[in-house]
FINU-750390 format. One line per field, with one value per residue (C-alpha): residue number from 1; residue in three letters; x negated, z, y. Coordinates in nm, 4 decimals, always signed. Each point is the difference from the previous one (the first is absolute). Layout:
# FINU-750390
k <- NUM:...
r <- ALA:...
px <- X:...
pz <- Z:...
py <- Y:...
//
This chain:
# FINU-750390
k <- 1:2:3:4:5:6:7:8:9:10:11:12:13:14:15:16:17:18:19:20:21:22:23:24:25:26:27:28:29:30:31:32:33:34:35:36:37:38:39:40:41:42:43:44:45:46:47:48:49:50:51:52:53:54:55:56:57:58:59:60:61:62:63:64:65:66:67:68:69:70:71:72:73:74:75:76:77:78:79:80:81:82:83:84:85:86:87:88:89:90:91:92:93:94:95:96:97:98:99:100:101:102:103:104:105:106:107:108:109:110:111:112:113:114:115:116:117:118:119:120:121:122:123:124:125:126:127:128:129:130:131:132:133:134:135:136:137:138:139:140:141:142:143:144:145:146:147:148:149:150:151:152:153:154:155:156:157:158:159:160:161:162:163:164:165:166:167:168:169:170:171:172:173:174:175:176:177:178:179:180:181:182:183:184:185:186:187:188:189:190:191:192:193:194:195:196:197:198:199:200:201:202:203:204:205:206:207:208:209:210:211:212:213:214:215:216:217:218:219:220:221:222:223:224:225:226:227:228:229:230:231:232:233:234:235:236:237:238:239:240:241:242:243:244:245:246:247:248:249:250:251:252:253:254:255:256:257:258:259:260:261:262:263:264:265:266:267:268:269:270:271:272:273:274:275:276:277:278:279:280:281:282:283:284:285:286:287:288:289:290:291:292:293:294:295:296:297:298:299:300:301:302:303:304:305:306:307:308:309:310:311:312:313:314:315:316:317:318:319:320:321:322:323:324:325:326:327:328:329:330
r <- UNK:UNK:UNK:UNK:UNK:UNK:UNK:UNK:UNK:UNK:UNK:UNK:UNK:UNK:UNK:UNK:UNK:UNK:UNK:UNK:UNK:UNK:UNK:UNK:UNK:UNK:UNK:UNK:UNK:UNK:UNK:UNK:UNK:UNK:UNK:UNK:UNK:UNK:UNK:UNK:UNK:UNK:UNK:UNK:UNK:UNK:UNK:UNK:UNK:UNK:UNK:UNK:UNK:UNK:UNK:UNK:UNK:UNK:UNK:UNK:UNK:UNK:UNK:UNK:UNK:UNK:UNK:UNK:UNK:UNK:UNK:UNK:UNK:UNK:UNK:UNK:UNK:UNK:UNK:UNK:UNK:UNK:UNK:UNK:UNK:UNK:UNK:UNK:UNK:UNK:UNK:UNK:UNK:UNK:UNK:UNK:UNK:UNK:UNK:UNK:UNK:UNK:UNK:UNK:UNK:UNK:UNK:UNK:UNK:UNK:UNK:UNK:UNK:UNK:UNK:UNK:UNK:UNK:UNK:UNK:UNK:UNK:UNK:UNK:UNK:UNK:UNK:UNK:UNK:UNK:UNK:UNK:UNK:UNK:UNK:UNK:UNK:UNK:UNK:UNK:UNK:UNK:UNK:UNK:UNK:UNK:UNK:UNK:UNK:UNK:UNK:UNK:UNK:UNK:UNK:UNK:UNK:UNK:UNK:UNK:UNK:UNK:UNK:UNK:UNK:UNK:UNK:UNK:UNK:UNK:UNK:UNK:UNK:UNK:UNK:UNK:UNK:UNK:UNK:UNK:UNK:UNK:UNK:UNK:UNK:UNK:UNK:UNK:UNK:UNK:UNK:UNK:UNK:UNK:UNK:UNK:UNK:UNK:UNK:UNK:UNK:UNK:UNK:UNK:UNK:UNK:UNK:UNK:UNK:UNK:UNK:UNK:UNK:UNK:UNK:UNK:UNK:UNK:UNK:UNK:UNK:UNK:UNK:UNK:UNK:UNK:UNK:UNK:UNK:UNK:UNK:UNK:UNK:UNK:UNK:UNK:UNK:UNK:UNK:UNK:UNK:UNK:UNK:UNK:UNK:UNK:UNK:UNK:UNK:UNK:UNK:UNK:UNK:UNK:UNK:UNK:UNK:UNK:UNK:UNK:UNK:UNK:UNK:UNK:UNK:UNK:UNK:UNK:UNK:UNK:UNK:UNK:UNK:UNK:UNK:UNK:UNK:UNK:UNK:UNK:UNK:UNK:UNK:UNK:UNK:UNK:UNK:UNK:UNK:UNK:UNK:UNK:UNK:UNK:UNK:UNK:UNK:UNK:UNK:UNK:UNK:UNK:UNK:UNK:UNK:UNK:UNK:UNK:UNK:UNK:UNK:UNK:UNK:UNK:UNK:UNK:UNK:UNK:UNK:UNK:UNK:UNK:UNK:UNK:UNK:UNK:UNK:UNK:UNK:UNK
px <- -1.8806:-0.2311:+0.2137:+0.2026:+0.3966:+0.0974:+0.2271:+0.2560:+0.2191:+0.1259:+0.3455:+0.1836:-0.1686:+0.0799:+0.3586:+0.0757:-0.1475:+0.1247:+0.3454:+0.0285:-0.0871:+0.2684:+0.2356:-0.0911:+0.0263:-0.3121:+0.1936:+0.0608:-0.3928:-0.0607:+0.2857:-0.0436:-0.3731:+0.0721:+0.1496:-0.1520:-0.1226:+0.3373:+0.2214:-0.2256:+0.0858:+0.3637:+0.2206:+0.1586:+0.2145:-0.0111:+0.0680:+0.1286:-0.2324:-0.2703:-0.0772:-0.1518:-0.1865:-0.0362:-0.3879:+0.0862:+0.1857:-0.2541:-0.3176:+0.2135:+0.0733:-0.3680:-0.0978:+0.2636:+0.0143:-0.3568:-0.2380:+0.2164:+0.0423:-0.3151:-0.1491:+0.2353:-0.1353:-0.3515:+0.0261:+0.1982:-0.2822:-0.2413:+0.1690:-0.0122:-0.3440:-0.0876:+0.1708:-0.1525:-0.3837:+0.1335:+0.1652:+0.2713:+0.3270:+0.3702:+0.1575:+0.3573:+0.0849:-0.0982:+0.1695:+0.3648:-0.1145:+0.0441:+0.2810:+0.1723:-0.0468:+0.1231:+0.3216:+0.0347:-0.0553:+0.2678:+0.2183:+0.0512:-0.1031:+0.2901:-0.0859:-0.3703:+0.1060:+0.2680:-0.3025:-0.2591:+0.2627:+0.0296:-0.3796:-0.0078:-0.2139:-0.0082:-0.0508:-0.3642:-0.0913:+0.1065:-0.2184:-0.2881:+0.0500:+0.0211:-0.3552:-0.1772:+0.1313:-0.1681:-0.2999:-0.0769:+0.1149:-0.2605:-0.2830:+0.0797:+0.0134:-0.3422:-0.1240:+0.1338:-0.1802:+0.2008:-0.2886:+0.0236:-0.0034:+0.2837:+0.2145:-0.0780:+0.0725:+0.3507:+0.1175:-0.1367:+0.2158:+0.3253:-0.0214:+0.3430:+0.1212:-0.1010:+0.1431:+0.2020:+0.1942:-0.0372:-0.0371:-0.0253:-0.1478:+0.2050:+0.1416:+0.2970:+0.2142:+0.3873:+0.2198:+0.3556:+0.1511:-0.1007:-0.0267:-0.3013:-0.1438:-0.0108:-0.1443:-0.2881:-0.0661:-0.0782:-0.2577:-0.1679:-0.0080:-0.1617:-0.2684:+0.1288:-0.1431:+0.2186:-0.1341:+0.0362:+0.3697:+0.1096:-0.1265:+0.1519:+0.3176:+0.1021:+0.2831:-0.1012:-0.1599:-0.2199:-0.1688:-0.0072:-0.2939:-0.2030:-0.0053:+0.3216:-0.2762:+0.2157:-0.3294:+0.0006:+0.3587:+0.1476:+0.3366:+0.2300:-0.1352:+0.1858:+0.3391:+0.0907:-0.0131:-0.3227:-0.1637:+0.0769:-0.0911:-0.3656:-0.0327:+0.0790:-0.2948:-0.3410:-0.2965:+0.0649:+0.3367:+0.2590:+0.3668:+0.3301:+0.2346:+0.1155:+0.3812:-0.0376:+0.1908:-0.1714:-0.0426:-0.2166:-0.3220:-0.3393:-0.2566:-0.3391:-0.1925:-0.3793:-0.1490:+0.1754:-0.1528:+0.1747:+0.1051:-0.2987:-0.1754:-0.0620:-0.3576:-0.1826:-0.1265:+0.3529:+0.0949:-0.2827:+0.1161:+0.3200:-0.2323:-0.2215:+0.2881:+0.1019:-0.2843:-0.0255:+0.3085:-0.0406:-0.3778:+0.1406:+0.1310:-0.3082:-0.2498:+0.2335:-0.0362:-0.3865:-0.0394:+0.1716:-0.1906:-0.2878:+0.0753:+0.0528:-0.3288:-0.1585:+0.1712:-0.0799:+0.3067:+0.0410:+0.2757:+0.0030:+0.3318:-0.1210:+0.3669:-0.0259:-0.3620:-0.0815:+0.3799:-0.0622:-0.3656:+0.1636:+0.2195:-0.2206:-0.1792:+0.2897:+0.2742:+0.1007:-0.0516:+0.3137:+0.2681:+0.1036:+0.2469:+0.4092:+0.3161:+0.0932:+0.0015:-0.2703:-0.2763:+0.0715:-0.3064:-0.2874
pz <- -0.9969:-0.2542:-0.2732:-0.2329:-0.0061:-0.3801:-0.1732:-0.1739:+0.1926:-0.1103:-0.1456:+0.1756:+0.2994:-0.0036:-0.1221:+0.3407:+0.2199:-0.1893:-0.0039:+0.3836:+0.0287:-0.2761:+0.2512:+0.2422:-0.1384:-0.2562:-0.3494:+0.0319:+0.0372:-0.3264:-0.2091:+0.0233:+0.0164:-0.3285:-0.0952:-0.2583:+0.1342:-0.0845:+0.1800:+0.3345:+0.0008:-0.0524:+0.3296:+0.1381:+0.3149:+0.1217:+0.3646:+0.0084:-0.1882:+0.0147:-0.2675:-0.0202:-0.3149:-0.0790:+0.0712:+0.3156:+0.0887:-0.1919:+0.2356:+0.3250:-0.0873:-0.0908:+0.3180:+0.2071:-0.1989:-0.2202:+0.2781:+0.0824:-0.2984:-0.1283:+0.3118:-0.0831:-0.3331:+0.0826:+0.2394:-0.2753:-0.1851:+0.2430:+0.0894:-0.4230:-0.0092:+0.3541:-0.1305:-0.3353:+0.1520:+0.2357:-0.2288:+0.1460:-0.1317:+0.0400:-0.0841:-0.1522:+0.2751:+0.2519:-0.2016:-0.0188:+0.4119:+0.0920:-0.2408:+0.1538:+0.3555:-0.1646:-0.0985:+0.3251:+0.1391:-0.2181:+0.0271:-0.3635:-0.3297:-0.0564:+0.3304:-0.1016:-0.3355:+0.1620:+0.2445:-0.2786:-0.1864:+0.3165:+0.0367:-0.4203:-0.0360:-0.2748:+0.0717:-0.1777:+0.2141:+0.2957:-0.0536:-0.1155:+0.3812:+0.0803:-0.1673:+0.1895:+0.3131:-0.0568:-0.1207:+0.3177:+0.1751:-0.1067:-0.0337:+0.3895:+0.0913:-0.1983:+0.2533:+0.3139:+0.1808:+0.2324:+0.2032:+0.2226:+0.3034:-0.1045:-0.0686:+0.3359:+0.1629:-0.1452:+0.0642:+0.3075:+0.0967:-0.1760:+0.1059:+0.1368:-0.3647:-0.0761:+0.2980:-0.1057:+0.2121:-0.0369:-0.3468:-0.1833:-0.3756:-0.1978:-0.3365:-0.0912:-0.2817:-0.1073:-0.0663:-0.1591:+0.1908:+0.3622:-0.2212:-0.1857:+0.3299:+0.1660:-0.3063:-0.0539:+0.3982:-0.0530:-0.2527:+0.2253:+0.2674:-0.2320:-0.0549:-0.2727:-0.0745:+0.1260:-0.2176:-0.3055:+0.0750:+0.0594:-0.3035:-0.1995:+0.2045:+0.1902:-0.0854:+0.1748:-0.2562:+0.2381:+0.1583:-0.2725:-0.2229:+0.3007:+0.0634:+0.3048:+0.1841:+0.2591:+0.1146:+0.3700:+0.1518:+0.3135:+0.1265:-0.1381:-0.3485:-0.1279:+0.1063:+0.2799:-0.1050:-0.1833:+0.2700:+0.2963:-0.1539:-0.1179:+0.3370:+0.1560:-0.1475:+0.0049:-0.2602:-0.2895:+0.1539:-0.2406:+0.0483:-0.0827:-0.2529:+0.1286:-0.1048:-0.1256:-0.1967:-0.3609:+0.0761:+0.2005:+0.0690:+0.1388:+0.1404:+0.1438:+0.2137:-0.0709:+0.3035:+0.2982:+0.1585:+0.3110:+0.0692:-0.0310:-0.2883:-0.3694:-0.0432:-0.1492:-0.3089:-0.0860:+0.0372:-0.1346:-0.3441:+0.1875:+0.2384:-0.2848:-0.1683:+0.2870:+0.0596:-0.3697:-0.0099:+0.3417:-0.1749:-0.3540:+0.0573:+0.1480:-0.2738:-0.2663:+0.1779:+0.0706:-0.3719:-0.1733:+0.2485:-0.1560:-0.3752:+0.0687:+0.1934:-0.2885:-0.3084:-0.1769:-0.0962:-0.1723:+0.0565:-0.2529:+0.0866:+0.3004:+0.1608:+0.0507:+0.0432:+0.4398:+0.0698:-0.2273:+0.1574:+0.3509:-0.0835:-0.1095:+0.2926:+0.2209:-0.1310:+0.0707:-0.2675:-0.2207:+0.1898:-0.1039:-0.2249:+0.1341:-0.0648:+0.3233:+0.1739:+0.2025:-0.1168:+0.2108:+0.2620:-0.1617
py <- +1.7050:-0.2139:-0.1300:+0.1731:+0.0097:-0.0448:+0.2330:-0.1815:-0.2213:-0.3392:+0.0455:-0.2763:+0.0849:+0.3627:-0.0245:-0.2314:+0.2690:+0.2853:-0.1979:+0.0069:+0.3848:+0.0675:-0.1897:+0.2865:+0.2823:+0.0688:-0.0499:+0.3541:+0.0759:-0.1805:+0.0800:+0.3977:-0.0591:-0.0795:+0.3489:+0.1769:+0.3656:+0.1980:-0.2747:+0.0236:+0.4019:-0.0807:+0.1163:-0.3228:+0.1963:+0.3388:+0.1019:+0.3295:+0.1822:-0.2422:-0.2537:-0.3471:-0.1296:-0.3441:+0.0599:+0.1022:-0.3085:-0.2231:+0.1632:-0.0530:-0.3580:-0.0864:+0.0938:-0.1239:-0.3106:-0.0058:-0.1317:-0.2817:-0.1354:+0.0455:-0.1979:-0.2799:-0.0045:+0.0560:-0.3200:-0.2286:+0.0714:-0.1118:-0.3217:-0.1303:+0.1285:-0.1813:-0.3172:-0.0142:+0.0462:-0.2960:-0.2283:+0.0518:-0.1270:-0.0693:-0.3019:-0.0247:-0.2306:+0.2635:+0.2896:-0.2389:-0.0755:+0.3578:+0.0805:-0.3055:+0.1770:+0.3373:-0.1854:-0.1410:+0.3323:+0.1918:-0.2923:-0.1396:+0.0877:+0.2196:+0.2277:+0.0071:+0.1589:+0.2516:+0.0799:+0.0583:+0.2246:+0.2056:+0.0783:+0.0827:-0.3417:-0.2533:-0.3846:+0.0403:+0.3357:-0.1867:-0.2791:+0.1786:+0.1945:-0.3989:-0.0810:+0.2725:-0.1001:-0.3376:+0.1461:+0.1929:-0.2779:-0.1761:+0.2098:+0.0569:-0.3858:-0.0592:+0.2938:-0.2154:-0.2410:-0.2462:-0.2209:-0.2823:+0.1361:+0.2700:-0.2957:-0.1884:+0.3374:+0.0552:-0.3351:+0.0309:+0.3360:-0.1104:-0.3703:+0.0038:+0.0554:-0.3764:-0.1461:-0.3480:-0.2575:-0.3242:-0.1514:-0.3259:-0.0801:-0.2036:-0.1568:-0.0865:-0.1182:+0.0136:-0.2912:-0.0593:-0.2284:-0.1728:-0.2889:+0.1492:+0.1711:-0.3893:-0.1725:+0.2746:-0.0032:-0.3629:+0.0710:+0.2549:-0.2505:-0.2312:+0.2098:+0.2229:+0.3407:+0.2560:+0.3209:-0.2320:-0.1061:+0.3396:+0.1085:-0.2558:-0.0486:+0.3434:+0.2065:+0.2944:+0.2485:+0.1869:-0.2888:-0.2372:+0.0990:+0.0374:-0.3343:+0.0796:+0.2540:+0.1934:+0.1449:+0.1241:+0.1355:+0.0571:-0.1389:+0.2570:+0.0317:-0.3571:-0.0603:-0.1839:-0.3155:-0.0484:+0.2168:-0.2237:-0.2866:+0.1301:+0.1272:-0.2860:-0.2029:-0.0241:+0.0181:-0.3321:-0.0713:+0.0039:+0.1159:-0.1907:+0.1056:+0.3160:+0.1647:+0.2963:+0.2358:-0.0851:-0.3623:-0.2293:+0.1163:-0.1960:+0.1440:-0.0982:+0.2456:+0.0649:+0.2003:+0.2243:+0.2768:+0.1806:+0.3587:+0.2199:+0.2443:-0.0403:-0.0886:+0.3082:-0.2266:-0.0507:+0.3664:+0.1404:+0.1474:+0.1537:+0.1512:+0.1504:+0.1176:+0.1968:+0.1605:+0.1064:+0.1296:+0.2321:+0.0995:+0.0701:+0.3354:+0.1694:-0.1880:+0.1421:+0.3579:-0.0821:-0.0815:+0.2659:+0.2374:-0.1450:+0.0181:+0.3639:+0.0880:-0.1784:+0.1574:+0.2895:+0.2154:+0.3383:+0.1875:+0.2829:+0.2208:+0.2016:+0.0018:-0.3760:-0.0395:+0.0953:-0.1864:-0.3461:-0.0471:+0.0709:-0.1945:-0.2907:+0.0369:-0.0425:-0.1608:-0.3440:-0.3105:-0.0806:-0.1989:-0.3283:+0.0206:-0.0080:+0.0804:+0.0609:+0.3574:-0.1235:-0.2785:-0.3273:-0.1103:-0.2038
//
């Protein structure tokens, strides 16, 4: 081990960690580790004739309880001091990102709260648990590498996943009347620009400030309709005025491609993210197994000394953060 493990924890660091032992059990560690020398002799129960002291109770909970903890906080420690040496930091966007998912996860706002009150956390504690999650998250992705060939290799194996039928590329734009539809078709056929009409003309609000880009779809993702009609034509031809359930809608295809395999260029980031997410749990294990080998800590309480560096030799990295009995998949 070649670099030294500092003493003195940072507060907000330590009070997360420290919050989430408290939720299992250690308050009691603390709180009569805290006893002045007469309190920790005082009998707390007697069984028959035998008596237990608080110091008693305090030894057998720092060893049933004092290695585990102290590894949590011993690896909190090493994640702030691994992200500061990096540069490594979290946005705000990326802290209300993963409270957003915690939400979702409890259900509302209201359940997230009733859950925090039932593990003994505050909001803050809970994101500060939040921020170290991220931190190690990161500090394990900058470890990762994710080359060419990997990515040609998963797509590869799990090709079947971006199977498509047939599909068309198209615009389209959203009328008020037939009357309109007819009078703007006119202009089209004229040689009118049919990303500049739609802007200025369509009614539909997810089409229109694209210029009416539909991008590329297959039959059943437009109704009926709209879908036969775009399917029905070929690349420049343009569509009559078509009944739907909004209004009267043109459309003019751009290209068609037939049942067959996204390309891997246009799949690419999905594929990466994949494989990130199945190689994120062992790089966070890999990394924390590192920060350990590297660090230099001093236990001085001989109890908890042999079990914490077993311990730290052994025991897994932090799990990502949840709420739920059992942390979701990556």
């Amino acid at each position: 081990m070649s670099s030294m493990f500092a003493p003195t924890y940072r507060s907000t660091v330590a009070r997360a960690v420290v919050a989430a032992a408290l939720a299992a059990g250690a308050l009691v560690v603390l709180a009569l580790g805290a006893c002045t020398p007469s309190e920790r002799r005082q009998v707390i129960a007697r069984v028959n004739d035998l008596t237990i002291t608080a110091d008693d109770l305090l030894r057998e909970l720092r060893l049933a309880r004092g290695p585990a903890t102290l590894v949590e906080m011993i690896d909190a420690e090493l994640i702030r001091q691994g992200a500061e040496e990096a540069g490594i930091t979290v946005t705000g966007d990326e802290m209300e990102l993963r409270m957003e998912r915690a939400r979702a996860q409890a259900g509302s706002e209201a359940d997230l709260e009733a859950m925090l009150e039932r593990r003994d956390l505050t909001h803050e504690q809970f994101r500060e648990m939040l921020l170290l999650d991220l931190l190690l998250d990161k500090l394990a992705r900058a470890s990762m590498t994710i080359d060419e060939q990997e990515i040609k290799d998963f797509y590869a194996e799990h090709r079947e996943d971006y199977a498509v039928g047939a599909q068309v590329k198209a615009r389209m734009m959203l009328l008020g009347s037939e009357a309109d539809a007819q009078a703007v078709l006119g202009t089209l056929k004229r040689g009118g620009d049919f990303a500049g009409l739609a802007s200025a003309l369509s009614l539909d609000p997810a089409t229109r400030n694209r210029g009416g880009e539909m991008g590329w779809f297959e039959r059943e993702d437009y109704a009926q309709p709209i879908a036969d009609a775009a399917f029905a034509l070929q690349p420049g031809e343009l569509s009559g005025p078509i009944d739907a359930p909004d209004g009267w809608v043109i459309v003019q295809v751009e290209d068609r491609r037939d049942a067959g395999y996204r390309p891997l260029e246009e799949v690419r980031d999905e594929v990466r993210g994949r494989i990130d997410r199945a190689k994120l749990p062992s790089a966070r294990e890999e990394w924390i197994a590192a920060a350990r080998a590297r660090a230099t800590v001093r236990i001085g309480d001989p109890d908890l000394r042999d079990a914490t560096r077993r311990m730290l030799e052994h025991a897994p990295a932090p799990q990502p953060v949840s709420l739920l009995p059992v942390p979701p998949p990556q």
